[in-house]
PAKOL-923975 format. One record per residue (C-alpha): residue in three letters; x negated, z, y; residue number from 1. Coordinates in Angstrom, 2 decimals. Layout:
REM residues N
  zator        x        z        y  mimar
    ALA        X        Z        Y    NUM
...
This chain:
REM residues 374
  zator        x        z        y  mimar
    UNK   -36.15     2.13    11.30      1
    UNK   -34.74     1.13     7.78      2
    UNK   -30.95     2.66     8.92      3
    UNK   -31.72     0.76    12.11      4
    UNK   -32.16    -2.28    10.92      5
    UNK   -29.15    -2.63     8.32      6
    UNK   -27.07    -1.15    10.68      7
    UNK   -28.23    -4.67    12.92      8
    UNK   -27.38    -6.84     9.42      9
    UNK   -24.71    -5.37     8.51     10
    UNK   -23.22    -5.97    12.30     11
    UNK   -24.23    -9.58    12.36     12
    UNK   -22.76   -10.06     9.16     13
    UNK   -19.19    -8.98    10.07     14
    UNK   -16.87   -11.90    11.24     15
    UNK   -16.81   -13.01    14.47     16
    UNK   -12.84   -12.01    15.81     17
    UNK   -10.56   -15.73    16.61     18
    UNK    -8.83   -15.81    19.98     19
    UNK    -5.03   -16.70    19.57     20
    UNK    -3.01   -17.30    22.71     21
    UNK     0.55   -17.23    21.70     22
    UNK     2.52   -19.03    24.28     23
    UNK     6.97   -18.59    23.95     24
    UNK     9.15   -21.13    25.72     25
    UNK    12.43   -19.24    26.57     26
    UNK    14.56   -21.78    28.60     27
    UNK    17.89   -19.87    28.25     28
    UNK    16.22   -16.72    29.31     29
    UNK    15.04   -15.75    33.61     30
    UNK    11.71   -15.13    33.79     31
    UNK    12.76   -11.02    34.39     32
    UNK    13.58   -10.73    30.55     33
    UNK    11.36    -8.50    28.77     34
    UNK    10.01   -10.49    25.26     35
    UNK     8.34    -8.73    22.30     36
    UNK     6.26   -10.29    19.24     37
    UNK     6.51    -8.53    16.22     38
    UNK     4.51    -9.62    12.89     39
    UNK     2.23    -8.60     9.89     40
    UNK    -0.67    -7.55    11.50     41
    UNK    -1.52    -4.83    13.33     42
    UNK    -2.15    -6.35    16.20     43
    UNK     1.21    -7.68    16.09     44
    UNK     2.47    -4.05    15.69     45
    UNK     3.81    -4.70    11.97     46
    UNK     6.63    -5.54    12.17     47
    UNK     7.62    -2.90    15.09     48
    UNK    10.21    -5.22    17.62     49
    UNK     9.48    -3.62    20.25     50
    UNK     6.13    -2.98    20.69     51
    UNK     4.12    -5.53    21.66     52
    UNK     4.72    -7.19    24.80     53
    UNK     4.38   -10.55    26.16     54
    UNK     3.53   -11.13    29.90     55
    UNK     5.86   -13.66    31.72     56
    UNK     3.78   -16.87    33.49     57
    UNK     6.87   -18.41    35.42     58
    UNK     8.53   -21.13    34.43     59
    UNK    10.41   -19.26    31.28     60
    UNK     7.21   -19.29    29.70     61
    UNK     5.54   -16.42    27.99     62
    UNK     1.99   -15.49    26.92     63
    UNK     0.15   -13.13    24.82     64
    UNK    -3.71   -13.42    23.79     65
    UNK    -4.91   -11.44    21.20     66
    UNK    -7.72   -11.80    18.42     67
    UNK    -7.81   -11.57    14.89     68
    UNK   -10.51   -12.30    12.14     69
    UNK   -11.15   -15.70    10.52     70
    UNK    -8.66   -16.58     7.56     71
    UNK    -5.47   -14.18     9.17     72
    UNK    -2.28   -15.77     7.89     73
    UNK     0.07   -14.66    10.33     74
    UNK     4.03   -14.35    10.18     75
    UNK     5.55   -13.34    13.24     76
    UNK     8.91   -13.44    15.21     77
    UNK    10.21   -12.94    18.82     78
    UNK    12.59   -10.10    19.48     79
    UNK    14.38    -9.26    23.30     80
    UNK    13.29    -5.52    21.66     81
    UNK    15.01    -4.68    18.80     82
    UNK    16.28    -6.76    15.71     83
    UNK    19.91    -6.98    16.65     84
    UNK    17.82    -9.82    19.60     85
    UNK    15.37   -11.84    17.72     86
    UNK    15.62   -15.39    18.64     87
    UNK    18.00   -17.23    16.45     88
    UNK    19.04   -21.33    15.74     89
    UNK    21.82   -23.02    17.23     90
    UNK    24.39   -21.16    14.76     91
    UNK    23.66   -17.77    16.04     92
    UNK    21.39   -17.05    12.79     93
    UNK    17.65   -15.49    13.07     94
    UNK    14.98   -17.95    13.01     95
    UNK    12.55   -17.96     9.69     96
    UNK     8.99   -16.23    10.13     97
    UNK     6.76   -18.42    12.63     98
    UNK     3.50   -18.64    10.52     99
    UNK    -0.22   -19.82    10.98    100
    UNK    -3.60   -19.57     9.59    101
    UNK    -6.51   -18.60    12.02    102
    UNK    -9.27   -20.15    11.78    103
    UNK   -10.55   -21.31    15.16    104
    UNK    -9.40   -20.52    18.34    105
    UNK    -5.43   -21.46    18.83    106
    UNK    -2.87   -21.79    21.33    107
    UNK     0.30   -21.18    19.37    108
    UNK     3.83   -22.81    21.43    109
    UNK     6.78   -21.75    19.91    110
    UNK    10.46   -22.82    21.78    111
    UNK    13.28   -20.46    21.45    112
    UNK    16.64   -21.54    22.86    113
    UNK    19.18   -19.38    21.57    114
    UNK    19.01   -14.97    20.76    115
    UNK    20.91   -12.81    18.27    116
    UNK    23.58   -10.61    20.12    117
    UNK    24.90    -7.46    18.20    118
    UNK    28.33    -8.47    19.30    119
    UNK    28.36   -11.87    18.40    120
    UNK    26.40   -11.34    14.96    121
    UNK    27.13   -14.33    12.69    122
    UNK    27.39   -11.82     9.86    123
    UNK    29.19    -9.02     8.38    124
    UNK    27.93    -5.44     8.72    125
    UNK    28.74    -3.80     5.77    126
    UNK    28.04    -2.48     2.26    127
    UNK    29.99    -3.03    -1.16    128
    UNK    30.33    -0.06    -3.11    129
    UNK    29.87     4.02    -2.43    130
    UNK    26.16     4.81    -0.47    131
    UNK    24.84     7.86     0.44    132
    UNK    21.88     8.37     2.86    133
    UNK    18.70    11.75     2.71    134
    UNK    16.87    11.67     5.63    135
    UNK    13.58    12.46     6.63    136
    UNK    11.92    13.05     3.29    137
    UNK     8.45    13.97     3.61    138
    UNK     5.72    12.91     1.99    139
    UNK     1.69    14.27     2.15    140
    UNK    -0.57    12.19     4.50    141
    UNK     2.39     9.92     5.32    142
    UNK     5.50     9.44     7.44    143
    UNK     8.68    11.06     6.45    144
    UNK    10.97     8.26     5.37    145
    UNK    14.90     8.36     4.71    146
    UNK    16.65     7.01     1.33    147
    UNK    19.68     5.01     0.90    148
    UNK    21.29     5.25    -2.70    149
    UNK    23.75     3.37    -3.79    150
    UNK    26.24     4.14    -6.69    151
    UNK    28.21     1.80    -9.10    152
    UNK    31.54     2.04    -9.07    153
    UNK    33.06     4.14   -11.50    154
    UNK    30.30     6.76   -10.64    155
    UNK    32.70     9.93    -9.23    156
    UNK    35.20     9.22   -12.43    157
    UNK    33.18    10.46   -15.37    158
    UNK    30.99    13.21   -14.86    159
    UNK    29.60    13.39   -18.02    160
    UNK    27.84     9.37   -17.45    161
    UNK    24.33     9.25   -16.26    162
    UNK    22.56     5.74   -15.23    163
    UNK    19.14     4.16   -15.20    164
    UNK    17.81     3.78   -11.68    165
    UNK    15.85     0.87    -9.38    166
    UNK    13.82     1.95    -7.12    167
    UNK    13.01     0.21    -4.02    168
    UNK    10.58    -0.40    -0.94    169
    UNK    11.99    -1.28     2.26    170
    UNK    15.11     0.15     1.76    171
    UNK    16.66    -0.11     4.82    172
    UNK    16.66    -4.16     3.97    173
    UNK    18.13    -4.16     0.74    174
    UNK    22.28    -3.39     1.57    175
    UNK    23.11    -3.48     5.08    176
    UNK    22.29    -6.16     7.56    177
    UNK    23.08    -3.71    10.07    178
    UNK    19.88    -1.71     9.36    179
    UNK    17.99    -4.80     7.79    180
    UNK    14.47    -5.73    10.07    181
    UNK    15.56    -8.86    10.42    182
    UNK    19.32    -9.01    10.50    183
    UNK    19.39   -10.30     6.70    184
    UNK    19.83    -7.95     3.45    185
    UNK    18.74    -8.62     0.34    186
    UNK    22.98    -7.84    -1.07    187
    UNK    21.69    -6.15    -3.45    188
    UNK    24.87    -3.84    -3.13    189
    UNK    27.18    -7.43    -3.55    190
    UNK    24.75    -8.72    -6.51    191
    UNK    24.75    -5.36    -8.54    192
    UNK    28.26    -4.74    -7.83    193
    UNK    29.37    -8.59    -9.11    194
    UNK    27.16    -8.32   -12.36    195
    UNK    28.16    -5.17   -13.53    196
    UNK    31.88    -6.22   -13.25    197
    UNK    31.09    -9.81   -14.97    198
    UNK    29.17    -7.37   -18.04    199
    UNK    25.57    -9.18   -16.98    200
    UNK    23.65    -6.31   -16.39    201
    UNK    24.16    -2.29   -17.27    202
    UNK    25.61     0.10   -14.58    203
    UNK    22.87     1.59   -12.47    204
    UNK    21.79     3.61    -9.18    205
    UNK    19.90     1.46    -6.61    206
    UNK    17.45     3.79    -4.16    207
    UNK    16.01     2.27    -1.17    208
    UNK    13.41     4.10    -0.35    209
    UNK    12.80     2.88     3.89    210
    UNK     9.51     1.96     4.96    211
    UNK     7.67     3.24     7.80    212
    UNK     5.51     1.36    10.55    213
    UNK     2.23     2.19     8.22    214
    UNK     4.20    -0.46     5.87    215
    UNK     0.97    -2.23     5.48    216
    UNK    -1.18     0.35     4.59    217
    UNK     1.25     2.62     2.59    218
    UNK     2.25    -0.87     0.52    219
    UNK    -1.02    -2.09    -0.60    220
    UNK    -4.21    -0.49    -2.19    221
    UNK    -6.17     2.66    -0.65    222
    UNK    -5.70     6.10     1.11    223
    UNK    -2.25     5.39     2.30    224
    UNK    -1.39     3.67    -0.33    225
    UNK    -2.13     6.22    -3.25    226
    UNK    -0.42     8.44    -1.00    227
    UNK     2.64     6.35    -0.90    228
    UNK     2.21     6.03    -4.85    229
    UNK     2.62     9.97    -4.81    230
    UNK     5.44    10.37    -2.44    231
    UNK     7.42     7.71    -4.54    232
    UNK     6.63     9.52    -7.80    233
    UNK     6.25    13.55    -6.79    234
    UNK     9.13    13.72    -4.38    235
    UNK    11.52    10.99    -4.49    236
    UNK    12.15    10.59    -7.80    237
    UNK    12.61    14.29    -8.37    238
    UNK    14.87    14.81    -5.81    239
    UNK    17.12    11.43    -7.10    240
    UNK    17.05    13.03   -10.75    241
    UNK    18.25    16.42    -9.03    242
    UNK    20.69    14.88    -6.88    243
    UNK    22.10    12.53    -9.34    244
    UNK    23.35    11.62   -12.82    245
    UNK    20.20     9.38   -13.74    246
    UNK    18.63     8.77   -16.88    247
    UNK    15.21    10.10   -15.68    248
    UNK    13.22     8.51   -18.75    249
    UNK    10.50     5.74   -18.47    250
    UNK    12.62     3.59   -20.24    251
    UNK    15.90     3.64   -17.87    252
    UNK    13.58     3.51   -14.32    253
    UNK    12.59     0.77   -12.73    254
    UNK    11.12    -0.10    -9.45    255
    UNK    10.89    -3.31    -7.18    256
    UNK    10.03    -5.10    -4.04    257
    UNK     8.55    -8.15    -1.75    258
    UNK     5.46    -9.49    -0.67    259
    UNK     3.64    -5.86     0.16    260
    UNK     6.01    -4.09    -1.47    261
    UNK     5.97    -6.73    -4.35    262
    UNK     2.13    -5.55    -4.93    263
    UNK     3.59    -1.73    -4.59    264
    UNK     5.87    -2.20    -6.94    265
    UNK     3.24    -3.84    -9.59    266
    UNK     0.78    -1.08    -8.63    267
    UNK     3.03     1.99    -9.54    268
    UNK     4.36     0.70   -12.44    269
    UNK     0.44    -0.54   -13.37    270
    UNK    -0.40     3.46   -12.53    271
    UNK     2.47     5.37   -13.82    272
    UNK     3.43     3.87   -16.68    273
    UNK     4.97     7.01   -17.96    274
    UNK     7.30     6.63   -15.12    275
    UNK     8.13     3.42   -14.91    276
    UNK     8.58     0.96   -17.66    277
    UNK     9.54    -2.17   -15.83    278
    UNK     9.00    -3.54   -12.24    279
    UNK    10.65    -6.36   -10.00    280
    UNK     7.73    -7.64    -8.09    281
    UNK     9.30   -10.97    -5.58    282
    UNK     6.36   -12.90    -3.94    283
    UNK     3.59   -10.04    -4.83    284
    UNK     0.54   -10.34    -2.36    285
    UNK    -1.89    -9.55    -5.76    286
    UNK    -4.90   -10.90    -4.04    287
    UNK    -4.85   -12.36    -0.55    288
    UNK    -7.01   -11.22     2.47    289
    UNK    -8.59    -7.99     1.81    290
    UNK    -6.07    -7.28    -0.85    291
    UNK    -6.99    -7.22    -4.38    292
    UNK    -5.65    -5.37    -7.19    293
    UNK    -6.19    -8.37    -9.56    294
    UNK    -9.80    -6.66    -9.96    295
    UNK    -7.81    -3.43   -11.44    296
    UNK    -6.00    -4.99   -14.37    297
    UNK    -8.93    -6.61   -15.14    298
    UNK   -11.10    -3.50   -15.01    299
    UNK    -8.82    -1.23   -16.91    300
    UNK   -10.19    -0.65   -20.38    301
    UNK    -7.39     1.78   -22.09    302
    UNK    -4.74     1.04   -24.56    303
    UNK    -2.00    -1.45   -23.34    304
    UNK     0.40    -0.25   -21.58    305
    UNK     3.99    -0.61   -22.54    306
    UNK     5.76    -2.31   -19.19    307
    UNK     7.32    -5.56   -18.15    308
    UNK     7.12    -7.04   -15.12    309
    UNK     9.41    -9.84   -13.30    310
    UNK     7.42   -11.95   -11.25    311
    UNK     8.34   -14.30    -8.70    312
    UNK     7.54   -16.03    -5.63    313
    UNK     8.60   -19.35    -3.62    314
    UNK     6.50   -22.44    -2.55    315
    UNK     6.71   -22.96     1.61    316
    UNK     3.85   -21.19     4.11    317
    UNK     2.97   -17.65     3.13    318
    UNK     4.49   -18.33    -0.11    319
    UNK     1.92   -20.81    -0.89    320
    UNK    -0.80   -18.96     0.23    321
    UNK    -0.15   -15.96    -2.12    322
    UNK     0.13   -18.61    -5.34    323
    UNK    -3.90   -18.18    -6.11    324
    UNK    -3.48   -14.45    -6.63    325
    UNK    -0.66   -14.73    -8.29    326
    UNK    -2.09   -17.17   -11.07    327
    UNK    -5.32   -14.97   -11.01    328
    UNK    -3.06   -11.95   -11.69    329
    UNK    -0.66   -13.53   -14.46    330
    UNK    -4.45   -14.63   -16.15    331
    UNK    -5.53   -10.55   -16.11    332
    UNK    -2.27    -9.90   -17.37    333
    UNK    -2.71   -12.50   -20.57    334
    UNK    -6.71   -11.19   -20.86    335
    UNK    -5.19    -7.74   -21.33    336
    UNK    -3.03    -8.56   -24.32    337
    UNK     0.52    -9.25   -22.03    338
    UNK     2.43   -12.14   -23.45    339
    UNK     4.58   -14.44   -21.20    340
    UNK     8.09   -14.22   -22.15    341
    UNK     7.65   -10.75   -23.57    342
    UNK     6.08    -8.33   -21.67    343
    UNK     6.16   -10.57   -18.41    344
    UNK     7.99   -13.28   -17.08    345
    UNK     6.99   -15.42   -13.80    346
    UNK     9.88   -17.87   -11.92    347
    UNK     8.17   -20.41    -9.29    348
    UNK    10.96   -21.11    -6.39    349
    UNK     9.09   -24.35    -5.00    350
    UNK    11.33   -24.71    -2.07    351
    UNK    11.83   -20.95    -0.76    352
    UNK    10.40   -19.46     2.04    353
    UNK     8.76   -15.80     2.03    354
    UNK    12.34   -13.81     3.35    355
    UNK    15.13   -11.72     2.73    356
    UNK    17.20   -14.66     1.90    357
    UNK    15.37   -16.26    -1.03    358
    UNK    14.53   -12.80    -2.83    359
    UNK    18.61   -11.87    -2.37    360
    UNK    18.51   -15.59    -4.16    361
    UNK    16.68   -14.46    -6.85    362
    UNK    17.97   -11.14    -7.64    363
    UNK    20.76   -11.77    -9.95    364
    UNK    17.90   -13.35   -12.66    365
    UNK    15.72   -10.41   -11.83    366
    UNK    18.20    -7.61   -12.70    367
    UNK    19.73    -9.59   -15.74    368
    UNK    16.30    -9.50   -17.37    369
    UNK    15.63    -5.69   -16.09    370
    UNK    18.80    -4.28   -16.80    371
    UNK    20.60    -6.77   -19.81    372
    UNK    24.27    -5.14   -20.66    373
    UNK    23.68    -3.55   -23.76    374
């Protein structure tokens, strides 16, 4: 009777799900055309473009109804199925993440006029520099996953030289808008390649390590996640030391990435501190949602831990909403004994939006602090 009952509480405490009707006007598009949402939830198939289907009503008008639980901050685009035809402005370039916060029940009308075609891209496939691409890496209780790596110029003309590496998530976003989820890199190839030449940061070896549709669960804390954590540190970074001239030290490895992967970054650096010694984490969800891993700095009672982090993140939408976990996350850091400045440093971008564009913005800063020319 006792299980019975909490069973009873414990259902009537969980949130009641919000009903969101997502409504696309399409006027450049017949009725015939197949449209897709794609966004951070699950529901939304994260981030897959063409998964989840929206049902035509006439009219060029599209629906989709689906629910989510109170307090969802969703970011979501349209795609005609794959990312080379997302829906784009009136100069042929993708649209910025629609976004909303469920609370109540919500019809959501977006207008699209205009879709990305491959041939008429507005930008340049292509990638600065020498890259070479592992596939299908595999990893225990998670997708296999390929690797991009990409190597500084001069690399193939002194065989003796070894480099420090960056490591980072969502690879396929970082060098090629060809393979980039939403038709924007991050030029990290450009940025690294420009600042090495100009003597602003050290040569090094970028690795983009893809993700996987289980981004959301392999980026943030748990099962998945730990698993990820593993992966990252039992198999990839072996294999790069193997495969490569790399400095394979804590000192000379590094490891970075955005929102998710921003959190992902903080968290392997946070738990493998012999590995890493210094993490880029852009617009870090610390503590937003059912995320938390403000809870684990705060928690951990061992010696400090020799690491430096960049932090960053913008001030528009999503950005916003990650700010309070952020601030609660750069206090744990100071309560443990980290000192803005030196051990950690955090950059506020008021006017940038939570995308590919603003963290390729503030990469140059990021590596000069990670990697200063010696």
């Amino acid at each position: 009777m006792f299980l019975m009952a909490s069973a009873i509480v414990a259902k009537a405490q969980q949130p009641i799900p919000v009903k969101v009707l997502f409504e696309l006007h399409a006027p450049s598009l017949p009725d015939s055309t197949t449209i897709f949402i794609a966004g951070n939830e699950p529901e939304l198939g994260n981030w897959n473009p063409g998964k989840v289907k929206l049902q035509n009503k006439g009219n060029h008008t599209w629906q989709l109804q689906l629910q989510f639980k109170p307090e969802t901050q969703l970011e979501y685009k349209y795609t005609l199925g794959s990312w080379v035809r997302e829906g784009t402005d009136a100069k042929g370039f993708p649209l910025p993440n629609f976004s909303a916060t469920i609370n109540q029940p919500t019809i959501l009308k977006d207008t699209i006029t205009h879709w990305l075609d491959k041939k008429t891209r507005p930008f340049k496939s292509g990638i600065t520099g020498t890259v070479k691409y592992h596939k299908g890496l595999q990893g225990k209780g998670i997708k296999n996953r390929d690797l991009i790596v990409w190597l500084p110029d001069g690399y193939t003309e002194d065989p003796k030289k070894k480099y420090p590496v960056l490591y980072m998530h969502d690879g396929q976003n970082i060098i090629d808008p060809a393979t980039s989820s939403f038709g924007t890199d991050w030029q990290l190839d450009e940025t690294a390649d420009s600042l090495i030449k100009a003597g602003a940061i050290e040569p090094i070896i970028i690795v983009g390590i893809y993700n996987t549709p289980d981004r959301s669960d392999e980026y943030t804390p748990g099962e998945k996640g730990s698993a990820y954590m593993d992966f990252v540190v039992n198999t990839v970074k072996p294999f790069i030391d193997t495969q490569y001239r790399t400095k394979p030290g804590r000192k000379h490895t590094a490891i970075g990435g955005s929102s998710a992967g921003g959190i992902m970054a903080f968290m392997l650096a946070w738990e493998y501190p012999n590995v890493f010694s210094k993490a880029i984490c852009m617009s870090p969800a610390f503590k937003i949602q059912h995320i938390d891993y403000v809870d684990d700095v705060l928690n951990y009672k061992g010696k400090k831990k020799k690491l430096y982090f960049y932090i960053d993140n913008g001030g528009i939408e999503l950005e916003e909403k990650l700010q309070p976990g952020i601030d609660e996350m750069l206090v744990a850091l100071k309560a443990k004994g980290y000192h803005e400045g030196k051990d950690f440093i955090w950059i506020k971008a008021p006017t940038d939006q939570h995308s590919e564009a603003a963290w390729a913005r503030r990469m140059p800063h990021a590596l000069k602090l990670i990697f200063p020319d010696k």
